[in-house]
C-alpha positions, -999 to +999 in steps of 0.1 A: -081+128-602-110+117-626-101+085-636-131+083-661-144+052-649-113+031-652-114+028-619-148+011-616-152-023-610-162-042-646-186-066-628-204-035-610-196-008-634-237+002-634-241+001-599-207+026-596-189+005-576-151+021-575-125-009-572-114-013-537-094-041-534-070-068-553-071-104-546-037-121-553-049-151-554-071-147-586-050-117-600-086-093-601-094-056-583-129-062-564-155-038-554-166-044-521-192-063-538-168-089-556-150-090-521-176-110-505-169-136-535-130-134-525-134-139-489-122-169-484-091-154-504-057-155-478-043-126-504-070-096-511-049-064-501-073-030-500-055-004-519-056+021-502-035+004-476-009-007-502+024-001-490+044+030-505+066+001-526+035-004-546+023+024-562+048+027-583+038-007-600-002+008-597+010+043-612+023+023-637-007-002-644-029+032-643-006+045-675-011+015-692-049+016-689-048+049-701-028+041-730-050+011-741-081+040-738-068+062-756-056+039-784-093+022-785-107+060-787-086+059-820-092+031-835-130+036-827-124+073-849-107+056-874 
C-alpha cells in the first residue's frame, strides 16, 4: 500500500528513509538511521516483528495519520 510518505521517517524524510522501528522509551518510530541514536534504548521493537496484538493499535494510528492529512489538505484548499 502507498502510504504517501507518511511512512517516512520526519528526521530522514530526504534521504527516504522508511520508519523501521519504535522506541518505547522516547515514544518515536526511527529509521535505521535514528536507531543508532536509540541504541542504548532497552525498548526499540522493529515493526515488522510486532506481535499480531499490535497492529490493531498501528492500523489504527495509520487512520489517524490519514485523517490529520487529509484535513491539512483542506484547510491548505480553503
Amino acid at each position: 500500500m502507498d502510504m504517501e510518505g507518511v511512512d517516512m521517517c520526519p528526521e530522514h524524510a530526504k534521504e527516504k528513509k522508511k520508519i523501521e522501528f519504535y522506541c518505547k522509551d522516547h515514544s518515536k518510530f526511527c529509521c535505521i538511521e535514528c536507531r543508532v541514536k536509540h541504541k542504548k534504548c532497552d525498548r526499540v521493537e522493529k515493526l515488522a516483528d510486532a506481535t499480531t496484538d499490535k497492529w490493531p493499535e498501528l492500523h489504527a494510528l495509520k487512520q489517524s495519520l490519514l485523517t490529520l492529512e487529509s484535513g491539512a489538505d483542506a484547510i491548505l484548499a480553503e
